[in-house]
C-alpha positions as CSV (number, residue, x, y, z in Angstrom):
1,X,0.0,0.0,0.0
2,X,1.3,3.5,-1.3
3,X,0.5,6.5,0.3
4,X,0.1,9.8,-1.5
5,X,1.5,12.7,-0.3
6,X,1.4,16.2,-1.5
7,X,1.3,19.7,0.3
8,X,0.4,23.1,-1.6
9,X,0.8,26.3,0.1
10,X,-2.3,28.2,-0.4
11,X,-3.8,32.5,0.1
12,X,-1.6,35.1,1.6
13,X,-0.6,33.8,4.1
14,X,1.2,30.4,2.7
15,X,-1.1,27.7,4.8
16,X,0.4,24.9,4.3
17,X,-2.8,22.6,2.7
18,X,-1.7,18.7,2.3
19,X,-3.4,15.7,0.4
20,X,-3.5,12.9,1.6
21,X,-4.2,9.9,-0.6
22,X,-4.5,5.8,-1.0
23,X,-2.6,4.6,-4.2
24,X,-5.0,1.7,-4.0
25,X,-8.7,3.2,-4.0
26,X,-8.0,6.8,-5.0
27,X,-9.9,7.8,-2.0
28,X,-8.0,11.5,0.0
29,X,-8.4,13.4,2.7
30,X,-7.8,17.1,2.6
31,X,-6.4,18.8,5.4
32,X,-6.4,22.4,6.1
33,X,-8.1,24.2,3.1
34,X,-7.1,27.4,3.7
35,X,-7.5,29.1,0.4
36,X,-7.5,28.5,-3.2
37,X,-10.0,25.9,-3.1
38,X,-10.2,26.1,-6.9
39,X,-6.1,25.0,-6.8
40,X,-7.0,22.1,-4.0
41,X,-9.6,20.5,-6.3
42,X,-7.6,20.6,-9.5
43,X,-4.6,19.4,-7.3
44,X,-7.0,16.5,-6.6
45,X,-8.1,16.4,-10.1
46,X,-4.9,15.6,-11.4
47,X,-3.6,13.2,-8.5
48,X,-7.0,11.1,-10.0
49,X,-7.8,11.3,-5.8
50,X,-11.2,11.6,-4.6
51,X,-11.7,13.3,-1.5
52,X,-13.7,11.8,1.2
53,X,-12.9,13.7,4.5
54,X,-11.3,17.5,5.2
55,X,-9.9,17.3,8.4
56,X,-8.7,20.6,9.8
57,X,-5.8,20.5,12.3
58,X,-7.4,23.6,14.0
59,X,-9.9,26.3,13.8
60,X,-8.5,29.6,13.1
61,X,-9.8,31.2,9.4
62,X,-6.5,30.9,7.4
63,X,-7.1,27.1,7.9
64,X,-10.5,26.9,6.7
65,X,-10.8,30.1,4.5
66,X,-11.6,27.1,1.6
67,X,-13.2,24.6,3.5
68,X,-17.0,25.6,1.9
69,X,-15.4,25.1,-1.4
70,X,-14.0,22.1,-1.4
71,X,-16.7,20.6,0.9
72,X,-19.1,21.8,-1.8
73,X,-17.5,19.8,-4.4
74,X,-16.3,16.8,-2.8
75,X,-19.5,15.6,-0.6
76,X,-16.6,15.1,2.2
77,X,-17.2,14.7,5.7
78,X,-15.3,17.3,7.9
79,X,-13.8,16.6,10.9
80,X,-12.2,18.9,13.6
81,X,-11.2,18.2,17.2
82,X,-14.4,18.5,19.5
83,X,-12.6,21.3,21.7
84,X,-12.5,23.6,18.7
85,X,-16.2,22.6,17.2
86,X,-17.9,26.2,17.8
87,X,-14.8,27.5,16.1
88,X,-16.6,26.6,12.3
89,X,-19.8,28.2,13.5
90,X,-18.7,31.4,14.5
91,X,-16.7,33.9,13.1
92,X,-15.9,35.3,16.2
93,X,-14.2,32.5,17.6
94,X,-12.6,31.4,14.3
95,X,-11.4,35.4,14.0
96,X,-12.6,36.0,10.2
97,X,-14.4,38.3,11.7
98,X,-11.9,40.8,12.8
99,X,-10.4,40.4,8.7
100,X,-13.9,41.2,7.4
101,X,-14.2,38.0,5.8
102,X,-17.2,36.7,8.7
103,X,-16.3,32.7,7.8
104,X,-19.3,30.6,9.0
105,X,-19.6,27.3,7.9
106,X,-21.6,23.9,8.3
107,X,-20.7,22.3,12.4
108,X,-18.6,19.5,11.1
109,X,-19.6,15.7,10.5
110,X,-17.4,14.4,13.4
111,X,-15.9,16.0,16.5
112,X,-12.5,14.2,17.1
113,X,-11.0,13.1,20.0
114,X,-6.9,12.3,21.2
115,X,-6.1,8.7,19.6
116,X,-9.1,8.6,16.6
117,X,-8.1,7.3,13.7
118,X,-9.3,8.3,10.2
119,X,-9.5,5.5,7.5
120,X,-8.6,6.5,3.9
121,X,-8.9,4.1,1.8
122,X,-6.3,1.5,3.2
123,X,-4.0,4.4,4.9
124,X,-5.0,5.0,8.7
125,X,-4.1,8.4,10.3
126,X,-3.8,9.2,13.5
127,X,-5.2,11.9,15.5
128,X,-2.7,13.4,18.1
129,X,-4.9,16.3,20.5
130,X,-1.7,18.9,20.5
131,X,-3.4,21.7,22.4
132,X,-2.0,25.1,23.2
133,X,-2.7,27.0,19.9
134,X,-6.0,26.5,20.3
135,X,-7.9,24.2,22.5
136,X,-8.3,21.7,19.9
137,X,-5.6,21.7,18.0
138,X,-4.7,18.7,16.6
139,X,-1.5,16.9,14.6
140,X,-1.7,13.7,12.1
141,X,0.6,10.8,11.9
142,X,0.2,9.6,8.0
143,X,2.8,7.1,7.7
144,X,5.9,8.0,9.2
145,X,5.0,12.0,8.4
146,X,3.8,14.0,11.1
147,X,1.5,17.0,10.2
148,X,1.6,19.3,13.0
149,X,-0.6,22.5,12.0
150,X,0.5,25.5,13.7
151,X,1.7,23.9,17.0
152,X,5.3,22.7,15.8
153,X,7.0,24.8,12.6
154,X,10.5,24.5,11.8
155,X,12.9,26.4,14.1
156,X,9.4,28.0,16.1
157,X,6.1,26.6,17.6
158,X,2.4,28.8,17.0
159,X,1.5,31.9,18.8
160,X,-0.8,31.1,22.0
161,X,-1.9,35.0,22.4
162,X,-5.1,33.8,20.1
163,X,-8.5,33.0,22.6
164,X,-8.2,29.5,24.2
165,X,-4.3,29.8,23.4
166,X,-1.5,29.0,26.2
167,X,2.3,28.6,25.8
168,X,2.7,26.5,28.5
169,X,0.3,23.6,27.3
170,X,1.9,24.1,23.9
171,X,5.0,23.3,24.7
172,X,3.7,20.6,26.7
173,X,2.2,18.9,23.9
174,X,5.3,19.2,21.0
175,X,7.4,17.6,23.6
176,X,5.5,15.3,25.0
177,X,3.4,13.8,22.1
178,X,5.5,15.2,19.6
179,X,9.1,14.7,20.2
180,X,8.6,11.3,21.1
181,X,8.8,10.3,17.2
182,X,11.5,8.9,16.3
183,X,14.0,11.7,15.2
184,X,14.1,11.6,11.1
185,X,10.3,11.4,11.4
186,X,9.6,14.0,8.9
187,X,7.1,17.0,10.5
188,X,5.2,19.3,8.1
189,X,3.5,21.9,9.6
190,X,0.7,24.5,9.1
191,X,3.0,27.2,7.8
192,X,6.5,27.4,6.0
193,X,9.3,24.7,4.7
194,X,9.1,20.9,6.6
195,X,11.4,19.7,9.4
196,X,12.0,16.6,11.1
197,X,11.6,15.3,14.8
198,X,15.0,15.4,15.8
199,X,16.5,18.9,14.0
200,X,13.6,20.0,15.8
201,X,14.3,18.7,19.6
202,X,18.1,19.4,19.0
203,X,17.7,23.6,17.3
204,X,14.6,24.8,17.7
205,X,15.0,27.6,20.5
206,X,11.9,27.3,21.9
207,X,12.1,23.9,23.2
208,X,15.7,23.2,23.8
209,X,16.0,26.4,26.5
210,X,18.1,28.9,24.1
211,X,15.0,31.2,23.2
């Protein structure tokens, strides 16, 4: 069994928007459609995926600016962490509305919880409850890649000054549920280039006590 992997970086802020897909039955999940939900479906158009789930790693708007798109398209369930559910529902709490944009979308097909697992096709991903950039943030073992949304980037971790954020837990949760990879486990986060466990645990400042 081959899995597919791809990542786009997507609007003006360069989210990071990966597919996910099963060599075998074609089927993909989408995660983080933060824009350019035109580019996403094309992307999946000529991978010859279809997509059957969106899972968003968190709830802020520049994760989910696309999500009505591509959810349009695709029929796909979407699935978020339970503790950021009302973040889809209200632009508020997703903060579109302080850009002007007011996002407001569909609650999603299912809440997810620490330890789910999402079947695609015949590739299994595992959920990973990362809190501290928002209360539900999540990151996704696919394989041996590790998709860590705006929790872990490379040589920095996410802002916690958001609603529902705290640096504490953050840190918390890269080290002890993310670090714990083996160190060439690849990580790909929600924003800029792709890292790996170990150049992570051994230079980034905020976790090895140089920051």
């Amino acid at each position: 069994m081959i899995v597919i992997f791809t990542g786009i970086s997507v609007g003006p802020m360069d989210n990071n928007c990966y597919i996910i897909g099963c060599e075998e039955t074609r089927e993909a999940a989408v995660v983080d459609p933060g824009a350019e939900g035109g580019r996403i479906l094309r992307k999946l158009e000529e991978l010859k995926l279809n997509c059957r789930c969106i899972i968003l790693t968190h709830g802020h708007a520049d994760h989910l600016g696309a999500l009505g798109t591509v959810r349009e398209a695709t029929k796909a369930q979407v699935m978020i962490h339970a503790g950021d559910a009302e973040m889809l529902t209200s632009p508020g709490r997703n903060l579109s509305l302080f850009t002007g944009a007011s996002l407001k979308f569909n609650a999603a097909d299912r809440l997810l919880q620490d330890g789910d697992t999402v079947q695609v096709g015949k590739v299994q991903l595992k959920i990973i409850h990362t809190p501290g950039h928002t209360p539900g943030g999540i990151s996704i073992l696919a394989g041996d890649k590790l998709i860590t949304g705006d929790t872990l980037f490379a040589g920095s971790v996410g802002r916690s000054d958001f609603p529902g954020g705290n640096h504490d837990q953050m840190i918390r949760s890269i080290k002890e549920k993310l670090l714990v990879f083996p160190p060439e486990t690849p990580v790909y986060p929600g924003h800029g280039p792709a890292s790996t466990v170990g150049e992570e645990a051994r230079y980034n400042p905020f976790l090895n006590g140089t920051w």
